[in-house]
PAVEXTOR-603446 format. One record per residue: residue number from 1; residue in one letter; x, y, z of N, C-alpha, C in turn. Coordinates in steps of 0.2 Angstrom, whole numbers, plus 5000, padded with zeros to 4 digits. Atoms other than C-alpha are relative to their C-alpha. Layout:
<atoms>
NUM,A,X,Y,Z,X,Y,Z,X,Y,Z .
...
</atoms>
This chain:
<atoms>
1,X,5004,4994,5000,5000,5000,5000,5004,5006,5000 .
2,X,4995,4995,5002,5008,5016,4993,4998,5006,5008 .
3,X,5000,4993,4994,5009,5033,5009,4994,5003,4999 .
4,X,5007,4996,5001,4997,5042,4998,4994,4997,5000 .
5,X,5006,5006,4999,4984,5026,4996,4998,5002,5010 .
6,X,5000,4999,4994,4987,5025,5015,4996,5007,5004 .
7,X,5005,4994,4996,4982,5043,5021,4994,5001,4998 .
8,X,5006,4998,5002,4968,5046,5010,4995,4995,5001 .
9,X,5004,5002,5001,4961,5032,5014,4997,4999,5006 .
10,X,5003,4997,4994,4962,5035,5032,4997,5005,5002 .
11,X,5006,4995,5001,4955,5051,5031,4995,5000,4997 .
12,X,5009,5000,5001,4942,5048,5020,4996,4995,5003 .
13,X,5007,5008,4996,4935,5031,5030,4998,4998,4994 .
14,X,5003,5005,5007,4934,5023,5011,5006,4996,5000 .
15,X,4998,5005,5003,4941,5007,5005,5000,5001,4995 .
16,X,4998,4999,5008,4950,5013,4988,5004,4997,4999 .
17,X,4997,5005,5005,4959,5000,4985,4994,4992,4999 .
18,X,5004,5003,5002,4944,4990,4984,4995,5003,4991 .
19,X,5001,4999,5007,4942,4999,4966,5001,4997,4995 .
20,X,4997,5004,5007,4943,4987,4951,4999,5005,4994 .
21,X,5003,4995,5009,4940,5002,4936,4995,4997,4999 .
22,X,5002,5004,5004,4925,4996,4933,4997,5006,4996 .
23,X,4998,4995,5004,4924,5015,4927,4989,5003,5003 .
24,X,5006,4998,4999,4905,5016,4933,4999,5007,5004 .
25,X,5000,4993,4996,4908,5032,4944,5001,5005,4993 .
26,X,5001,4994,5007,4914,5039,4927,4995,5001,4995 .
27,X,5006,5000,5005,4899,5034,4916,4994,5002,5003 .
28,X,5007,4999,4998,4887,5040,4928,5001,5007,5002 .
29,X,4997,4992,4997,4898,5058,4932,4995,5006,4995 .
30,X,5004,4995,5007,4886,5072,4923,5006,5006,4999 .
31,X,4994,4995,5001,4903,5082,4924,5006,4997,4997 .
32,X,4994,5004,5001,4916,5070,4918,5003,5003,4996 .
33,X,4999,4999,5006,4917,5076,4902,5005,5009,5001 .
34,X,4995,4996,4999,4925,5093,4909,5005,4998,5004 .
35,X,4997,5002,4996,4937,5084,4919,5006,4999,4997 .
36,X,4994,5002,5005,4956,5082,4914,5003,4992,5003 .
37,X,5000,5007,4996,4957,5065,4925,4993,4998,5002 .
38,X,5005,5003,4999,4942,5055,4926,4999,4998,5007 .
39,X,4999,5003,4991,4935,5049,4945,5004,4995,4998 .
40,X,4996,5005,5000,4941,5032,4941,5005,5001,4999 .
41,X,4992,4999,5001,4958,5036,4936,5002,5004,5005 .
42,X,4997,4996,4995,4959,5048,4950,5001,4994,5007 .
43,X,4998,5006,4994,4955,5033,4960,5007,4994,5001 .
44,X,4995,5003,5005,4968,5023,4950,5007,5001,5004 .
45,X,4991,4993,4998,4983,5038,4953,4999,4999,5009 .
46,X,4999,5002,4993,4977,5035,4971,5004,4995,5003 .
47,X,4997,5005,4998,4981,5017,4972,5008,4997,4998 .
48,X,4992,4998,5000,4998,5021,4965,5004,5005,4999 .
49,X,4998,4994,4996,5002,5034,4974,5003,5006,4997 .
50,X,5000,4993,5005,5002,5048,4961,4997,5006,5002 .
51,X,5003,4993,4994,5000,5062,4975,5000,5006,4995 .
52,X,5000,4992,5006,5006,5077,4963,4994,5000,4995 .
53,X,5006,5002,5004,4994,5070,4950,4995,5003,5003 .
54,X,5007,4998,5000,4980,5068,4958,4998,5007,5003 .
55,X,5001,4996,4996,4981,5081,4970,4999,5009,4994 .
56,X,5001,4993,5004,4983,5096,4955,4996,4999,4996 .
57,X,5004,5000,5003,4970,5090,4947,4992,5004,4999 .
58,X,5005,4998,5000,4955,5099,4940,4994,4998,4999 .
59,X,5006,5004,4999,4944,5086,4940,4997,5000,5008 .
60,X,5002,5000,4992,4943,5086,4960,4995,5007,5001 .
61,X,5002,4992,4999,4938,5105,4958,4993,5000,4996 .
62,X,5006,5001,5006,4925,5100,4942,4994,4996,5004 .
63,X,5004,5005,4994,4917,5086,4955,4992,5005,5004 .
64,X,5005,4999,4997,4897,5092,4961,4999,5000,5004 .
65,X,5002,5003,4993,4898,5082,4975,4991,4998,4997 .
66,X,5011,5003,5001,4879,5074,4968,5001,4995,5003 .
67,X,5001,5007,4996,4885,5056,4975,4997,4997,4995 .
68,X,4997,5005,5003,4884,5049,4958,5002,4995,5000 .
69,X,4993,5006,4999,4899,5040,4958,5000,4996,5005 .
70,X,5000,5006,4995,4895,5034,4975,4994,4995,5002 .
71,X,5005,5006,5002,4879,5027,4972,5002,4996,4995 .
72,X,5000,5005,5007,4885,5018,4956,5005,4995,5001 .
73,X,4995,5006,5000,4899,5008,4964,4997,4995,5003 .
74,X,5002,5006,4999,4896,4992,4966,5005,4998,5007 .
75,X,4997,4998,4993,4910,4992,4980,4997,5004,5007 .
76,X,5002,4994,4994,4901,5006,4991,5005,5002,5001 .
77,X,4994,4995,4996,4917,5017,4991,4994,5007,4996 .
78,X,5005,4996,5001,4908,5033,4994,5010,5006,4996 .
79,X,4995,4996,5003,4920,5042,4980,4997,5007,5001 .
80,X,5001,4994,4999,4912,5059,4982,5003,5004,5007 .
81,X,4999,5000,4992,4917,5059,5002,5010,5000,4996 .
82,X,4994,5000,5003,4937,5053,4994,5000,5005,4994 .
83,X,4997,4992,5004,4937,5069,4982,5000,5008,5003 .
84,X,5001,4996,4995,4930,5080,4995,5007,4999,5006 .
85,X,4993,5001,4995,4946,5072,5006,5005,5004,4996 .
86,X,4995,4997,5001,4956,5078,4993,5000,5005,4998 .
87,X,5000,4994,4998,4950,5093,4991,5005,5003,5008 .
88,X,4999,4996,4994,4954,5098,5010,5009,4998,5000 .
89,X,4992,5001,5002,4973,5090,5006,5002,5003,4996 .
90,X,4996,4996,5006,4977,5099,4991,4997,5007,5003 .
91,X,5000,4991,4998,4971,5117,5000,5003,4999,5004 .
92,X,4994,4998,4995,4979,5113,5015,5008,4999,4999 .
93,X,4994,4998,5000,4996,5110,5006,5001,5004,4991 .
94,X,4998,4994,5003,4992,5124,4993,5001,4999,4993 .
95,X,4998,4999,5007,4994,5115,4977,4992,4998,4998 .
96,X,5008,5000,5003,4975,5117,4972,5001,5002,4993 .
97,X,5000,4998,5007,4973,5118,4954,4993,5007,4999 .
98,X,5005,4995,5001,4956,5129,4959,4998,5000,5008 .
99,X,5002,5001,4993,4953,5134,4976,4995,5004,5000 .
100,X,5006,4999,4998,4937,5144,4973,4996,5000,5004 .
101,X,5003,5005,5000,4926,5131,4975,5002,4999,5009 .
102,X,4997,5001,4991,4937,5127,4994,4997,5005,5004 .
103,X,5001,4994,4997,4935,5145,4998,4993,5003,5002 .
104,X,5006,4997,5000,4918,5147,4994,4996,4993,5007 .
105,X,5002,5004,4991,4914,5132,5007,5001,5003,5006 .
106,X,4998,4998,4995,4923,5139,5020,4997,5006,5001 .
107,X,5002,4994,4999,4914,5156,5019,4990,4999,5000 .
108,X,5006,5002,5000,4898,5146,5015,4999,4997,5009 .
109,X,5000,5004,4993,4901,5134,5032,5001,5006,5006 .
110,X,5001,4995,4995,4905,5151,5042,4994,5003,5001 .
111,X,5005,4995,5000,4890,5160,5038,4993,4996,5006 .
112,X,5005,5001,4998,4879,5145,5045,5003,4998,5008 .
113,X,4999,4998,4993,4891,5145,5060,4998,5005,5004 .
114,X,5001,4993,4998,4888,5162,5063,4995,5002,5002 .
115,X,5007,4999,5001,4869,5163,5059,4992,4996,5002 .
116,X,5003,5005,4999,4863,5148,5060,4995,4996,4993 .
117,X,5003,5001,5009,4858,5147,5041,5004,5001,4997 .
118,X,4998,4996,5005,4865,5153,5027,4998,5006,4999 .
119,X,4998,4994,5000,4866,5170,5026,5003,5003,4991 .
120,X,4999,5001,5008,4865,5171,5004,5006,5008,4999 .
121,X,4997,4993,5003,4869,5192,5003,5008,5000,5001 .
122,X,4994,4999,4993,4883,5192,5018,5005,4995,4996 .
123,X,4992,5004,5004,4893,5176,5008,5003,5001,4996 .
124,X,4997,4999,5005,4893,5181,4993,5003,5006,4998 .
125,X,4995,4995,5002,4898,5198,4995,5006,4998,5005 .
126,X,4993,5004,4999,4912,5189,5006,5004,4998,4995 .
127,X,4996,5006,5003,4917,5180,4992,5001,5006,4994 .
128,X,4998,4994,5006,4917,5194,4979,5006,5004,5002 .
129,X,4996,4998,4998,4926,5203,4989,5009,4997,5002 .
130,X,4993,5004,5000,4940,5189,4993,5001,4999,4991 .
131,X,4998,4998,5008,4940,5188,4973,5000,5005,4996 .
132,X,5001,4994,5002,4939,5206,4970,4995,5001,4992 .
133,X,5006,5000,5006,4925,5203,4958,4993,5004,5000 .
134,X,5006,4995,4997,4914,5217,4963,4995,4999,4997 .
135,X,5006,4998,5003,4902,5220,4950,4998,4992,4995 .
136,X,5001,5006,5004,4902,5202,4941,4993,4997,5003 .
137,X,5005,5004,4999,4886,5195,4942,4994,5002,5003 .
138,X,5004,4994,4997,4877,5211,4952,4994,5001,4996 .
139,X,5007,4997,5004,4863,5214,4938,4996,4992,5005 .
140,X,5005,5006,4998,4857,5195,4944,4999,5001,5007 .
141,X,5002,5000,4991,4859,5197,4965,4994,5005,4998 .
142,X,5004,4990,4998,4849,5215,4963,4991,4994,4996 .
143,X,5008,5004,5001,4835,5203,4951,4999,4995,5004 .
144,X,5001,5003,4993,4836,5191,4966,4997,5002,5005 .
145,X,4999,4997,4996,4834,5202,4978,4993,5003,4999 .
146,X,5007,4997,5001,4820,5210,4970,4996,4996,5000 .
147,X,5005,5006,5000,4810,5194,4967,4999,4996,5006 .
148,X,5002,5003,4994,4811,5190,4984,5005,4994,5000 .
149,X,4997,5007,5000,4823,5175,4981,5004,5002,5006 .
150,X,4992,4999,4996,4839,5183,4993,4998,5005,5004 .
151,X,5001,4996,4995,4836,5192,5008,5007,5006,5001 .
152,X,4995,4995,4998,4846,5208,5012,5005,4998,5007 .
153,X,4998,5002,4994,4847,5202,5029,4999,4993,5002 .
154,X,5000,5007,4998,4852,5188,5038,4993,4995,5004 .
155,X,5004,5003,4994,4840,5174,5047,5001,4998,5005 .
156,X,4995,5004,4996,4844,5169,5062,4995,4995,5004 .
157,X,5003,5005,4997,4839,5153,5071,5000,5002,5007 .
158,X,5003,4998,4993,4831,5155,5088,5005,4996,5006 .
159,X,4996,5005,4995,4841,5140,5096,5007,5000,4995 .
160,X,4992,5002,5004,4860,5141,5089,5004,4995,5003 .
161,X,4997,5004,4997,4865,5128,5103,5004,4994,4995 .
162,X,5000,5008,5002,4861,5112,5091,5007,5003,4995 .
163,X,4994,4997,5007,4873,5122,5077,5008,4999,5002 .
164,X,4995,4999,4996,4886,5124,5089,5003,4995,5002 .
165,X,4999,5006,4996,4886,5108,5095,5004,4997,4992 .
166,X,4998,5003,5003,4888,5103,5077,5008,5001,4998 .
167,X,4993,4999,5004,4903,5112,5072,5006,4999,5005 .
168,X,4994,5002,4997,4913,5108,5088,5001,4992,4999 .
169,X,5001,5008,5001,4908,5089,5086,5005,5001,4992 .
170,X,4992,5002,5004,4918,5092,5069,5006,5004,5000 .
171,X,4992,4997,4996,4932,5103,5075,5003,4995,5004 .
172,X,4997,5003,5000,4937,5089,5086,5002,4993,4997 .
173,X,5000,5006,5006,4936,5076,5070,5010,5003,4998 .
</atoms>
């Protein structure tokens, strides 16, 4: 078992070396098709330890997380949970081929620490701002906002205990 097999598979709690290609995570992917590594082969590069590879991949960043691929394996490796792992490895040592998508988690998972929901206006202008992309997109929040879709201001949930509970329960994971 190669290092990089080894951790990702302790982190993710998946059995990928229980992957025979049968390629079905790729035939069922509704994204695959932009992907410059297929999930299978990324699962592949896994099992022989092609860290640099997989990890700069921008197929892991093209990934929906739908759980496609991991209802279609006939194994139950829950492959979307093992993309999502590498995602959090490849930001925590920086070589993200697109860290967006990371970014925009972490600003999404704050807001509902924070809130206790999501908090739609507060994120996004977060996220513009961290990508200095002010005006990009601005004609559609304003026709959101008008139609009612996007609140100006936040919701806040009346009991934030259980939220609270949730986020230390995964801060000590």
């Amino acid at each position: 078992m190669t290092n990089f097999l080894k951790e990702i598979t302790v982190r993710s709690r998946e059995q990928i070396s229980a992957c025979f290609q049968c390629y079905r995570c790729t035939n069922g992917c509704p994204v695959a098709e932009r992907m410059d590594i297929y999930p299978h082969r990324i699962m592949r590069y896994i099992q022989l330890g092609e860290r640099e590879k997989v990890l700069s991949s921008k197929g892991l960043w093209e990934c929906l997380m739908c759980n496609t691929c991991s209802i279609r394996c006939p194994n139950d490796i829950d492959v979307a949970r093992v993309f999502e792992t590498l995602r959090k490895v490849a930001s925590e040592e920086g070589v993200t081929a697109d860290d967006r998508i990371w970014g925009f988690d972490r600003l999404f998972l704050e807001s509902i620490r924070h809130h206790g929901r999501l908090y739609e206006l507060g994120t996004i202008l977060n996220y513009k701002l961290q990508k200095k992309e002010f005006f990009k997109d601005a004609k559609m929040g304003i026709t959101m906002m008008l139609k009612g879709r996007m609140g100006i201001l936040p919701h806040r949930v009346k009991d934030k205990r259980h939220i609270k509970e949730v986020f230390e329960r995964i801060k000590r994971r």
